[in-house]
MOPAC internal coordinates of N, CA, C and O (Angstrom, degrees):
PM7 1SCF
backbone

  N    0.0000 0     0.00 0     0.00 0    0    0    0
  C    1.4452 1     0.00 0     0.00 0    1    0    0
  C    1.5331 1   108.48 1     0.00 0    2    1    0
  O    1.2310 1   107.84 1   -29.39 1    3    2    1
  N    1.1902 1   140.29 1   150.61 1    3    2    1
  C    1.6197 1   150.50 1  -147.68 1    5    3    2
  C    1.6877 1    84.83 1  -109.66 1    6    5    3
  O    1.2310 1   133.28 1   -48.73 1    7    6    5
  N    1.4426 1    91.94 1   131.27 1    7    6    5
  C    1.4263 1   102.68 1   174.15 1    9    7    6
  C    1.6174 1   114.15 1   101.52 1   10    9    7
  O    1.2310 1   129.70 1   148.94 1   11   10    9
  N    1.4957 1    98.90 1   -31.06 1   11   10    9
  C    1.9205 1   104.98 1  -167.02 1   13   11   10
  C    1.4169 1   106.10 1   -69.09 1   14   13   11
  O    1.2310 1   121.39 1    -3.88 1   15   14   13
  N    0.6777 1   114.95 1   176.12 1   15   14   13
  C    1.7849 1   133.98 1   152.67 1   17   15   14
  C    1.6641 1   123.81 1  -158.01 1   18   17   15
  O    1.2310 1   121.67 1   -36.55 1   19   18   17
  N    1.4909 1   114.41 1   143.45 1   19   18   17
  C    0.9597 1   120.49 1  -170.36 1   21   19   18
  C    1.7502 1   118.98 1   -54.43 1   22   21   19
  O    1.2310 1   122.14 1   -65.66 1   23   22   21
  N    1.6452 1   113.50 1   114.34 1   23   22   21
  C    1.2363 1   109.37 1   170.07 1   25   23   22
  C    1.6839 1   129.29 1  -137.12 1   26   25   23
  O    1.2310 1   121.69 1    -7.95 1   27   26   25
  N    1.1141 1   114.38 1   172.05 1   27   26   25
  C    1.8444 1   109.45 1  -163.04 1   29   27   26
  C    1.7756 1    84.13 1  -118.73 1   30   29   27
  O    1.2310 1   125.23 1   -39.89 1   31   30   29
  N    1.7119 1   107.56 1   140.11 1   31   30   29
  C    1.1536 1   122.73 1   177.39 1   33   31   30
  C    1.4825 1   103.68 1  -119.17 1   34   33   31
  O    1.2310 1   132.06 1   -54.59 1   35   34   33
  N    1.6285 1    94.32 1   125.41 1   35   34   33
  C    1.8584 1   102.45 1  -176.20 1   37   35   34
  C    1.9139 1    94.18 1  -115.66 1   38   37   35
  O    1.2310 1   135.94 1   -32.60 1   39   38   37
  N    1.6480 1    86.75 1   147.40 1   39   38   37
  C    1.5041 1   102.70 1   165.47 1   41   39   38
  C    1.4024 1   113.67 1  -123.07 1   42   41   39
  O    1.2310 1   118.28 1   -50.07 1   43   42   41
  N    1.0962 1   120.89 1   129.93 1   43   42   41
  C    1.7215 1   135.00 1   156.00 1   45   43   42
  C    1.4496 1   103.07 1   -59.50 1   46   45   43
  O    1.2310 1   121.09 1   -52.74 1   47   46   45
  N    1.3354 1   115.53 1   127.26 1   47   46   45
  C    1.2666 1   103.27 1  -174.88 1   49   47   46
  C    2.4058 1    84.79 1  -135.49 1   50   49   47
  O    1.2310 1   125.48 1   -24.13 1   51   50   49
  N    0.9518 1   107.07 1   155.87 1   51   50   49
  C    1.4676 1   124.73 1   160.38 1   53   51   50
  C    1.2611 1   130.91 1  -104.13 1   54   53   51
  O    1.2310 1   107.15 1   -62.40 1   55   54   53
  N    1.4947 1   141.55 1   117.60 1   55   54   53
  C    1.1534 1   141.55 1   150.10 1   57   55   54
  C    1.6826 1    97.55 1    78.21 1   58   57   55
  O    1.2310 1   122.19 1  -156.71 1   59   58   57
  N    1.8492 1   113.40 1    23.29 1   59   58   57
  C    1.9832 1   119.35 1   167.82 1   61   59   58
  C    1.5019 1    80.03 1    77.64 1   62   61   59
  O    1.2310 1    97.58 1   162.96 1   63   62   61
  N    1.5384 1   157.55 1   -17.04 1   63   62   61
  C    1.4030 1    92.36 1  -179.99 1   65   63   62
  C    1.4798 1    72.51 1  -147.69 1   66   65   63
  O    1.2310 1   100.46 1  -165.18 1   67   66   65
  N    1.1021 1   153.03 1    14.82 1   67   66   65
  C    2.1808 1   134.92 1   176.48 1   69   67   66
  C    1.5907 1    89.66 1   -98.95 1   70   69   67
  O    1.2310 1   133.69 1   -50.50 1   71   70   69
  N    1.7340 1    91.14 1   129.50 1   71   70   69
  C    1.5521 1    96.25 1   177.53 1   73   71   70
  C    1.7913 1    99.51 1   -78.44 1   74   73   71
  O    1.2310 1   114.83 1   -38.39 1   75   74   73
  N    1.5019 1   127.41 1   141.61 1   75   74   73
  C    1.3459 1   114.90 1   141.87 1   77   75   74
  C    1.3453 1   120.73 1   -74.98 1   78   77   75
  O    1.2310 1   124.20 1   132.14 1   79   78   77
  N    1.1331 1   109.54 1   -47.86 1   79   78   77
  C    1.8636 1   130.48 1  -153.88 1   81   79   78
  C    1.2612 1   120.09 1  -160.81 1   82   81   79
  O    1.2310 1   129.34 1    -8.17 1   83   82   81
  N    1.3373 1    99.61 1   171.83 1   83   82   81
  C    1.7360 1    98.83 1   162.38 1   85   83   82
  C    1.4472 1   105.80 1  -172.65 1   86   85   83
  O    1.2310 1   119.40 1   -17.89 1   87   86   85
  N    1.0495 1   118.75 1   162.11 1   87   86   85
  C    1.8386 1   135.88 1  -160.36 1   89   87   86
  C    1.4724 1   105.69 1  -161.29 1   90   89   87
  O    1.2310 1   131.30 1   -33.24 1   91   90   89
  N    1.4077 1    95.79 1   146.76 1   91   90   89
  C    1.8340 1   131.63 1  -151.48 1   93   91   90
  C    1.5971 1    91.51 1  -119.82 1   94   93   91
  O    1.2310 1   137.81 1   -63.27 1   95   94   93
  N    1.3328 1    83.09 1   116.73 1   95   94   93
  C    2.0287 1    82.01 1   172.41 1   97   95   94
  C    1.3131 1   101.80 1  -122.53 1   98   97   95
  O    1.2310 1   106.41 1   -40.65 1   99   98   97
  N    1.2414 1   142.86 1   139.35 1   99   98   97
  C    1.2886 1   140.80 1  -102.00 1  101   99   98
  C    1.9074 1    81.01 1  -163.02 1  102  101   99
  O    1.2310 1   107.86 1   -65.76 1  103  102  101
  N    1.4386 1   140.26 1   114.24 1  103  102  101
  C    0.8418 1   141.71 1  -169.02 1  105  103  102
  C    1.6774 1   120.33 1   -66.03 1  106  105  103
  O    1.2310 1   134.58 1   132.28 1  107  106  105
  N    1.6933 1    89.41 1   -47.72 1  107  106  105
  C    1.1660 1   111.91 1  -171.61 1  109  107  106
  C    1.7705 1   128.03 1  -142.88 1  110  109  107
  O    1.2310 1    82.30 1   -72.02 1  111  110  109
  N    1.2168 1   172.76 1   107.98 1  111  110  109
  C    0.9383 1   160.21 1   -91.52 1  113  111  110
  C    1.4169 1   116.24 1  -144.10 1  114  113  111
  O    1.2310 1   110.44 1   -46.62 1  115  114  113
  N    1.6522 1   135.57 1   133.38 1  115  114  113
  C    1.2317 1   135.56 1  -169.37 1  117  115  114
  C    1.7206 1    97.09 1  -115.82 1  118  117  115
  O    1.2310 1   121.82 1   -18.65 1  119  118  117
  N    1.4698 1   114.11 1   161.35 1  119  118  117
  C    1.0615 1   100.34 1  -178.51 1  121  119  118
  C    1.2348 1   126.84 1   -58.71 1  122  121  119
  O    1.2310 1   115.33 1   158.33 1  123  122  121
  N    1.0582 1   126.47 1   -21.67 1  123  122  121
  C    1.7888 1   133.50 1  -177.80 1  125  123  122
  C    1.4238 1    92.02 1   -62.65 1  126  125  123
  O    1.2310 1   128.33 1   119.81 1  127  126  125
  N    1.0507 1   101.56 1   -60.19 1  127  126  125
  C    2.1555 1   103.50 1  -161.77 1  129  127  126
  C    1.9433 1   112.14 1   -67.83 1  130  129  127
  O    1.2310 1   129.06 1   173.05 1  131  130  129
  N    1.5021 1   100.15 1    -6.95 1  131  130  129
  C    1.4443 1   119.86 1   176.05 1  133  131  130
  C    1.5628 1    94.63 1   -76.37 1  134  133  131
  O    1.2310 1   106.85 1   134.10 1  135  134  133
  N    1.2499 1   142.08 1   -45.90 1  135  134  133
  C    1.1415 1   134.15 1  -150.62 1  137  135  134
  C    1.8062 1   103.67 1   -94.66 1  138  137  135
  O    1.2310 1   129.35 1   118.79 1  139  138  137
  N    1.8958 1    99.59 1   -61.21 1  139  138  137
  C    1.2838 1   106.80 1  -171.30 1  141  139  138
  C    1.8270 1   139.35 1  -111.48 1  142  141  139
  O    1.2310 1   130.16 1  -173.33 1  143  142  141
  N    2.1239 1    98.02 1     6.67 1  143  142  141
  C    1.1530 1   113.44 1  -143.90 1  145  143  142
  C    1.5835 1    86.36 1  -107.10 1  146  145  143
  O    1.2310 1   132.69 1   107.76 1  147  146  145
  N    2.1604 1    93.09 1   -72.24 1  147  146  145
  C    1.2812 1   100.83 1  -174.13 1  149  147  146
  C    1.6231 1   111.49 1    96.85 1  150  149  147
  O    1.2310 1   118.36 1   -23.79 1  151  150  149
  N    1.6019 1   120.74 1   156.21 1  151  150  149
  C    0.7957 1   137.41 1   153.09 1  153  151  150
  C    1.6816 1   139.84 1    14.90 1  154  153  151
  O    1.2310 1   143.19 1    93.64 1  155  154  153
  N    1.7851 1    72.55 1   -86.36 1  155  154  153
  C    2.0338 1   112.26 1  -165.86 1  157  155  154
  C    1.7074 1    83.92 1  -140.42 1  158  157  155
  O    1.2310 1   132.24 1   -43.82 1  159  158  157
  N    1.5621 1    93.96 1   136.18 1  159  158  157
  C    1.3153 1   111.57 1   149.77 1  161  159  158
  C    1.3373 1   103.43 1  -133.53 1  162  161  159
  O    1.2310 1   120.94 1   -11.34 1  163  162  161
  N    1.7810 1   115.80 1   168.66 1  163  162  161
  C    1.1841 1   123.44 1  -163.61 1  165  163  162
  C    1.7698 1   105.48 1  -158.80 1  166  165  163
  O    1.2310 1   124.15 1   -21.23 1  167  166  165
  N    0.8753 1   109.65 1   158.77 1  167  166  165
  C    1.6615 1   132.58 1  -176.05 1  169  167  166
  C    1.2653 1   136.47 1  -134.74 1  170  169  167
  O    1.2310 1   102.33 1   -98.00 1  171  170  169
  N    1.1730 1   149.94 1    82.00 1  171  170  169
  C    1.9272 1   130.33 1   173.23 1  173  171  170
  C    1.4355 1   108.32 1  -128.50 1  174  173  171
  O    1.2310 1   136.46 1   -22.89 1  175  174  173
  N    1.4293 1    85.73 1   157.11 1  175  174  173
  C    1.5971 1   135.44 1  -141.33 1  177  175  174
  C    1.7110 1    71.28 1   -50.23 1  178  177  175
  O    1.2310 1   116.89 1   -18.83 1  179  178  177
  N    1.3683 1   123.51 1   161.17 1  179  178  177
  C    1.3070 1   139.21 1   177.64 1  181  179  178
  C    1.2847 1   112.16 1   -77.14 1  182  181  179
  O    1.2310 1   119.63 1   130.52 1  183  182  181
  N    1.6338 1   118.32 1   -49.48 1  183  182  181
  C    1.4858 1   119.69 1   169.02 1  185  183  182
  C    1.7552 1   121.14 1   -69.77 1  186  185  183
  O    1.2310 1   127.83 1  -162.40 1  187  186  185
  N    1.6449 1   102.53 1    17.60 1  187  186  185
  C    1.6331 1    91.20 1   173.47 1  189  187  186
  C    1.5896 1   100.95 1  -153.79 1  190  189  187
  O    1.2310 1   134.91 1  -135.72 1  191  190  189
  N    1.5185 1    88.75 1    44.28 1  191  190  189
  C    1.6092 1   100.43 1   168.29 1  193  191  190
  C    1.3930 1   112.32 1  -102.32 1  194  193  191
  O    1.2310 1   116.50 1   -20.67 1  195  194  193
  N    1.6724 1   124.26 1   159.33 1  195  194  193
  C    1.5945 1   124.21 1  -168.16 1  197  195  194
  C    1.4910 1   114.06 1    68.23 1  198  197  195
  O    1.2310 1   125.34 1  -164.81 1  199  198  197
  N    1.4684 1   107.34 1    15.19 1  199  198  197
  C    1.8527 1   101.46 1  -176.46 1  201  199  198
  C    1.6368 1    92.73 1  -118.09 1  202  201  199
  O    1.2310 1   115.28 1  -162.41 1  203  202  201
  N    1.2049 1   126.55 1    17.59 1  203  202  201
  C    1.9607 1   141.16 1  -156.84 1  205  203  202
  C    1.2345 1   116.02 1    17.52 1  206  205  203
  O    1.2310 1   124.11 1  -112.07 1  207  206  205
  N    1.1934 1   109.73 1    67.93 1  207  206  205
  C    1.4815 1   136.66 1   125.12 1  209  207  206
  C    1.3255 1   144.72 1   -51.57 1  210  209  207
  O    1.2310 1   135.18 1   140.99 1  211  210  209
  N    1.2506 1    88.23 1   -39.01 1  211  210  209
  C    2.1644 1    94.22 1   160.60 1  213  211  210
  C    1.1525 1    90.54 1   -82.15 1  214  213  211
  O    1.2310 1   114.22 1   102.62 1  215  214  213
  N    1.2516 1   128.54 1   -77.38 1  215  214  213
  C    2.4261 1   106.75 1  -179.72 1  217  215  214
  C    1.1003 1   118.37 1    -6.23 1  218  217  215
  O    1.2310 1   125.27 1   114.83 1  219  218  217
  N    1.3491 1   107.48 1   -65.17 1  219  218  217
  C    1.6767 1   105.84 1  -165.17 1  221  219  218
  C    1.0939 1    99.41 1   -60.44 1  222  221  219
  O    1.2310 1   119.73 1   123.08 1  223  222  221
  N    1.8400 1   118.12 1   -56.92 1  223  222  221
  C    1.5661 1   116.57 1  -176.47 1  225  223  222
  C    1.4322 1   124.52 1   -39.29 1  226  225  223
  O    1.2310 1   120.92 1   123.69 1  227  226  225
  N    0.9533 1   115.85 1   -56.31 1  227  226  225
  C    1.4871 1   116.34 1  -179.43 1  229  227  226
  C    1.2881 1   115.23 1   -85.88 1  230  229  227
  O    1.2310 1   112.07 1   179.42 1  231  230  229
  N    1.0029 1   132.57 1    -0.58 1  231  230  229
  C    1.8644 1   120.19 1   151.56 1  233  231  230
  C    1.8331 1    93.17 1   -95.02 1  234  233  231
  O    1.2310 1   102.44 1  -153.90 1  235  234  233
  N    0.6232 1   149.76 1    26.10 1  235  234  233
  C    1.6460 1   125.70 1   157.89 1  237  235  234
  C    1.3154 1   105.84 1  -120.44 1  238  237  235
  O    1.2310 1   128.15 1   165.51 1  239  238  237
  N    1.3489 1   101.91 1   -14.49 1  239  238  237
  C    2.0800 1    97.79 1   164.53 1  241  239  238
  C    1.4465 1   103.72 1   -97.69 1  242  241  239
  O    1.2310 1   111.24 1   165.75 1  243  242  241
  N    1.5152 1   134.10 1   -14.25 1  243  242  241
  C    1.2982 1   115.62 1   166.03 1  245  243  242
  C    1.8620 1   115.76 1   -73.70 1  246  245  243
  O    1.2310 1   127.73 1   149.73 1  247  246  245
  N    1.7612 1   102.73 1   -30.27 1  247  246  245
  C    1.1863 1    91.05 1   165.79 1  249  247  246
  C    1.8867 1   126.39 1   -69.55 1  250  249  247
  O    1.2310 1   119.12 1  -174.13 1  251  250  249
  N    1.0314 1   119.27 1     5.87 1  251  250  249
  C    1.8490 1   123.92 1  -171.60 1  253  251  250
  C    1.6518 1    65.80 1   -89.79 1  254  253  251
  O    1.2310 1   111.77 1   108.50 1  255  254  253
  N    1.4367 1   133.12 1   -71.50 1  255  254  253
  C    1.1409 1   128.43 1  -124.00 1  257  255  254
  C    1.6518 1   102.35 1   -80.90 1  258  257  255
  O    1.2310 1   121.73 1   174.03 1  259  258  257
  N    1.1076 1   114.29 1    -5.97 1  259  258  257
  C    1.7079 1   124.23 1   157.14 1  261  259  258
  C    1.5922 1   109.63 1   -64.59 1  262  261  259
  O    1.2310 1   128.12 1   130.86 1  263  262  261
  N    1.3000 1   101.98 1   -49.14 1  263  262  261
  C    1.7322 1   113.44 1  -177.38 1  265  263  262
  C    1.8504 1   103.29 1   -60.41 1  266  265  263
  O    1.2310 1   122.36 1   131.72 1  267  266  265
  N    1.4285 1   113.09 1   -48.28 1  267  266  265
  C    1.2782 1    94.95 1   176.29 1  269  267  266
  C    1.5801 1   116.61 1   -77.02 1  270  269  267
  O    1.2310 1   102.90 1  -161.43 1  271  270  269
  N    1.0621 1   148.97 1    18.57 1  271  270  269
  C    1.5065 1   141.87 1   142.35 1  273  271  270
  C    1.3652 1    88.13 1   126.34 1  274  273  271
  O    1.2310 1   112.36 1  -170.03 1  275  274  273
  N    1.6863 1   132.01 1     9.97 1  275  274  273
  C    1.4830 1   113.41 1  -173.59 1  277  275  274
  C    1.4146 1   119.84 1  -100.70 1  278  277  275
  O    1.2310 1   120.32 1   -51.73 1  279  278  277
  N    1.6059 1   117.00 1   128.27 1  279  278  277
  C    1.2956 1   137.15 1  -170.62 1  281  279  278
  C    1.3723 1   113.46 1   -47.70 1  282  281  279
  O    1.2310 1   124.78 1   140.41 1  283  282  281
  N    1.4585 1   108.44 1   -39.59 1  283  282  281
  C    1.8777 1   116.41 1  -170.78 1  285  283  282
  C    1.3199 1    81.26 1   173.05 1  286  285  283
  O    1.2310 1   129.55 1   -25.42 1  287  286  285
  N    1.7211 1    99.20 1   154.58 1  287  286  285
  C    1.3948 1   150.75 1  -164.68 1  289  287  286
  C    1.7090 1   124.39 1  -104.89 1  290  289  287
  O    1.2310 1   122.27 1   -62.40 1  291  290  289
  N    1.1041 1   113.26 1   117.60 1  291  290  289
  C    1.6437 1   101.00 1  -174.05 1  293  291  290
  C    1.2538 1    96.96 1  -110.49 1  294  293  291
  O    1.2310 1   121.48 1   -57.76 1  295  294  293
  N    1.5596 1   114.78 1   122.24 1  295  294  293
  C    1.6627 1   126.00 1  -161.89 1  297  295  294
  C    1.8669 1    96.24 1  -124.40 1  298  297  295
  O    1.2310 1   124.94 1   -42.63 1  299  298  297
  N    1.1152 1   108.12 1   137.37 1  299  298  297
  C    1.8221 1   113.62 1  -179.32 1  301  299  298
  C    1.1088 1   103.15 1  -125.14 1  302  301  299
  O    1.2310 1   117.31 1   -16.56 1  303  302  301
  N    1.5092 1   122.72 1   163.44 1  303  302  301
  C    1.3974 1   129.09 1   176.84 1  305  303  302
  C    1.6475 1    96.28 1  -152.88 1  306  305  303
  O    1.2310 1   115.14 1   -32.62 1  307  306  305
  N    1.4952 1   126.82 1   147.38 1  307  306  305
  C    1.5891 1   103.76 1   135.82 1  309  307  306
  C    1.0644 1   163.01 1   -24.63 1  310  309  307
  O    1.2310 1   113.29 1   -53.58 1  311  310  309
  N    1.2679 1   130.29 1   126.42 1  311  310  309
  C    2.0735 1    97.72 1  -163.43 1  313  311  310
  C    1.4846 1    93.95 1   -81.10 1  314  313  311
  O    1.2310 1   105.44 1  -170.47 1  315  314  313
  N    1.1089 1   144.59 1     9.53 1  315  314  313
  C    1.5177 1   119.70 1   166.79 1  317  315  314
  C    1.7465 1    94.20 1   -96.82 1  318  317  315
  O    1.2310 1   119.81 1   159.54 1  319  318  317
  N    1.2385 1   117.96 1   -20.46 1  319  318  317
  C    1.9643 1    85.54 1   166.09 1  321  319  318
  C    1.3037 1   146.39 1  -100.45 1  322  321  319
  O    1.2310 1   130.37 1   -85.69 1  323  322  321
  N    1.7736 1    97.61 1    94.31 1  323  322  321
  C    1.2949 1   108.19 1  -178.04 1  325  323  322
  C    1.1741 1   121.01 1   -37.07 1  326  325  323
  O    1.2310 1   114.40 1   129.67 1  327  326  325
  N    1.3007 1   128.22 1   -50.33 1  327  326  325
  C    1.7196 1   120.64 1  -167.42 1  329  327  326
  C    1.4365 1   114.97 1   -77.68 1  330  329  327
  O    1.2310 1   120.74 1   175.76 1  331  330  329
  N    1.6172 1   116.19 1    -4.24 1  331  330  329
  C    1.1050 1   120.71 1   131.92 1  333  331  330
  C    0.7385 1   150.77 1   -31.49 1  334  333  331
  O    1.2310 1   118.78 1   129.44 1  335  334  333
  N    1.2616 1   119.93 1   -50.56 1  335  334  333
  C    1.4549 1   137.62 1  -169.17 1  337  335  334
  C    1.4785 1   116.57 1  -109.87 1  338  337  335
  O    1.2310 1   132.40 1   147.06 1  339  338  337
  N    1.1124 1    93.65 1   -32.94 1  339  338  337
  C    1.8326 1    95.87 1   153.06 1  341  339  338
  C    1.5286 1   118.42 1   -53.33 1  342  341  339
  O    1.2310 1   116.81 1   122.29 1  343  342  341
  N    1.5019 1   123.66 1   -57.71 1  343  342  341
  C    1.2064 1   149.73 1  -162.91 1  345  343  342
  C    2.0906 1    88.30 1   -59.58 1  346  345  343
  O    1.2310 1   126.51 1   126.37 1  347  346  345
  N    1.7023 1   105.09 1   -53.63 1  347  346  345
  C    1.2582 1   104.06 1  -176.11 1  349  347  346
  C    1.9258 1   128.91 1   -53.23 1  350  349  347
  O    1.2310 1   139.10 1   128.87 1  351  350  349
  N    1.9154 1    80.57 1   -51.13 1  351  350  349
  C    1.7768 1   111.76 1  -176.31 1  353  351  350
  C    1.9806 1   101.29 1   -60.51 1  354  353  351
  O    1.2310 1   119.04 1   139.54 1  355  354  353
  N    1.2770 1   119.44 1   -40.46 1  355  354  353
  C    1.3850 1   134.69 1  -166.66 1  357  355  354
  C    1.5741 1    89.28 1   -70.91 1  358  357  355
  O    1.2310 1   107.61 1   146.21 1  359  358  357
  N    1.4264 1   140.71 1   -33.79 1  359  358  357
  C    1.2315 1   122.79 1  -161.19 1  361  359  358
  C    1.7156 1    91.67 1  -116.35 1  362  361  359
  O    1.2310 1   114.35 1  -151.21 1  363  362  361
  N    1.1506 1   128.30 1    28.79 1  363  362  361
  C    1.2295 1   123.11 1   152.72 1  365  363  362
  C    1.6946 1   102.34 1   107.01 1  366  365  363
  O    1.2310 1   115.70 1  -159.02 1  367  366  365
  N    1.1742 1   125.78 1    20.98 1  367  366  365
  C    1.5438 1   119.47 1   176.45 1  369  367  366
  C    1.0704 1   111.05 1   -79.26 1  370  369  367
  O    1.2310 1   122.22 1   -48.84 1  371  370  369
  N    1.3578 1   113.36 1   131.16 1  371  370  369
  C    1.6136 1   102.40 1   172.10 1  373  371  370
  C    1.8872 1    92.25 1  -112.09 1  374  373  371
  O    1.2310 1   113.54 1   -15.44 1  375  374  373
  N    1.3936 1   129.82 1   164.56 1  375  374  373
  C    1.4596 1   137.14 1  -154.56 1  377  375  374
  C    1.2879 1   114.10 1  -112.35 1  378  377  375
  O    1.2310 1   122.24 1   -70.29 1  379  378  377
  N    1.0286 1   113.32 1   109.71 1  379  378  377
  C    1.7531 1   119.73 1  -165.72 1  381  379  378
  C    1.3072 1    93.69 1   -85.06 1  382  381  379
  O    1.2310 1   100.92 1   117.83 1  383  382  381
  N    1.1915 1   152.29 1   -62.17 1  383  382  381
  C    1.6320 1   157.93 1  -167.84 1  385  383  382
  C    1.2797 1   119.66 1   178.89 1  386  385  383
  O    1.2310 1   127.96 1     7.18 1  387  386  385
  N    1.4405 1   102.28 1  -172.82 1  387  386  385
  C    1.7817 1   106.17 1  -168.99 1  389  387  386
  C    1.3131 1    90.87 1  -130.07 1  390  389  387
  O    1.2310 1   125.18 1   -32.85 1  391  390  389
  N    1.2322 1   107.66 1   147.15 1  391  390  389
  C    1.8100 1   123.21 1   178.65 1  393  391  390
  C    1.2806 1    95.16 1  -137.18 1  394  393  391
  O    1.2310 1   123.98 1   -34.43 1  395  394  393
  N    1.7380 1   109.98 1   145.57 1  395  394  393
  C    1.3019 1   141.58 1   161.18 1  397  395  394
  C    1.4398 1    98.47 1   -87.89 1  398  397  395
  O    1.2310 1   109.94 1   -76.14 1  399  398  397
  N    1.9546 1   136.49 1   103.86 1  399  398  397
  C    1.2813 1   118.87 1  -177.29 1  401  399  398
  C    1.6874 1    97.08 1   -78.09 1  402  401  399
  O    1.2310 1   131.95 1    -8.25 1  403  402  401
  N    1.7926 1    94.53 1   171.75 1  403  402  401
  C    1.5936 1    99.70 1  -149.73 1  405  403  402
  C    1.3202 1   100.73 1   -81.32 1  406  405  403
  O    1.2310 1   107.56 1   175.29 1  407  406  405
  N    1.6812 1   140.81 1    -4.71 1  407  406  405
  C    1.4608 1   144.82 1   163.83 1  409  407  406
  C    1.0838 1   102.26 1   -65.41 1  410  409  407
  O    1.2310 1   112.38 1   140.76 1  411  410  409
  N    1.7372 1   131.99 1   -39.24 1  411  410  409
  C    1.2768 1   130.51 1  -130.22 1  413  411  410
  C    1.3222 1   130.19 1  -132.59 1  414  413  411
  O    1.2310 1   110.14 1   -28.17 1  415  414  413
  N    1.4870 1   136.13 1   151.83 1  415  414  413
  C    1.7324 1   117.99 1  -169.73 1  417  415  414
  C    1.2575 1    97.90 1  -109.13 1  418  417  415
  O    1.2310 1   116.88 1  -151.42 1  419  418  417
  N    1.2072 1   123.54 1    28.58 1  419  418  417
  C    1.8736 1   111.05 1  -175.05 1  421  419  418
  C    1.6056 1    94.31 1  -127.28 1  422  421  419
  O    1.2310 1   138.15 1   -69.02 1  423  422  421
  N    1.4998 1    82.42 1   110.98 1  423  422  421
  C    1.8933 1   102.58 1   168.29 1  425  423  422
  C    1.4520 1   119.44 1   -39.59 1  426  425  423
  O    1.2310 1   115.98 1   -56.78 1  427  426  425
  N    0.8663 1   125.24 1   123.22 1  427  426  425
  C    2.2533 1   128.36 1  -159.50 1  429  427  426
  C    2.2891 1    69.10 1  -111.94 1  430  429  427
  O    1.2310 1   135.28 1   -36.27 1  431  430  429
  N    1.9116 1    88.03 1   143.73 1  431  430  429
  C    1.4281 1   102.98 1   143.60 1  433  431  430
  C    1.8091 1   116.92 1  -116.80 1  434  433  431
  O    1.2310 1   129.38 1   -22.35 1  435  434  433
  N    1.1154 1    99.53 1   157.65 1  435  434  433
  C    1.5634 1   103.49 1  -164.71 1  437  435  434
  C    1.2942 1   102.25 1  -130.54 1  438  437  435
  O    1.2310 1   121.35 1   -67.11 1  439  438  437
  N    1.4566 1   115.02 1   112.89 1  439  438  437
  C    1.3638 1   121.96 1   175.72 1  441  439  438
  C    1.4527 1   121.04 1   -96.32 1  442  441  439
  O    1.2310 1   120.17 1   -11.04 1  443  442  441
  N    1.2356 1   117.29 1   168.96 1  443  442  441
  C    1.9459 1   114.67 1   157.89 1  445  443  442
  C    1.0552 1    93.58 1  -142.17 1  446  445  443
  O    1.2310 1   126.43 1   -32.22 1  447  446  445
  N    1.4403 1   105.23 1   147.78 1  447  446  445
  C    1.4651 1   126.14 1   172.29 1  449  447  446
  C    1.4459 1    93.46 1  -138.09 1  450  449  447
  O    1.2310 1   134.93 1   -52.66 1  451  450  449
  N    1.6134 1    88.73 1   127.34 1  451  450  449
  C    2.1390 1   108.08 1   160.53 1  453  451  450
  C    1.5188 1   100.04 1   -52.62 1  454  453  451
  O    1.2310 1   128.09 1   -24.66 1  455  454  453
  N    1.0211 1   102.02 1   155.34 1  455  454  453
  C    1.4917 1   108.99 1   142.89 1  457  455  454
  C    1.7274 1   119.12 1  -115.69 1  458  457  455
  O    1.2310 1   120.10 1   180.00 1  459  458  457

């Protein structure tokens, strides 16, 4: 399909069957996903957010993304989501800039993380 790229979908799961979360690791990157996509994206359940669960999440999909041969990770968030960006900065992002994408009025932050 035009536009896709190959990616692996992980779930946090609790006790074999309570979902926490889950995160999209993204093999490879097109320019769109260069600006506003990124890497790794990630998700959890609303009632088991602030307990760091996106932490864990996103360092155990940056570690898959070591396994697939990749050097470092370009991870985005909104700039209004702080616990985002905590979740990002906490696993080693340091912040390349902020983009307005060209559809869109909501400021994207754009991280890299080594691996």
């Amino acid at each position: 399909m035009p536009g896709r790229v190959p990616q692996t979908v992980y779930f946090l799961v609790r006790d074999g069957r309570y979902l926490i979360g889950s995160s999209r690791l993204r093999h490879t990157l097109t320019p769109l996903l260069e600006q506003e996509g990124g890497h790794i994206g990630y998700d959890v359940r609303p009632s088991q957010r602030g307990k760091g669960y996106a932490t864990r999440l996103l360092a155990l999909t940056m570690e898959e993304a070591r396994g697939l041969g990749l050097t470092g990770v370009l991870v985005t968030c909104d700039d209004d989501n702080y616990a985002s960006a905590r979740v990002i900065e906490k696993n080693g992002g340091g912040l390349i800039n902020k983009v307005v994408p060209e559809d869109g009025d909501k400021l994207i932050r754009r991280y890299w993380i080594d691996l």
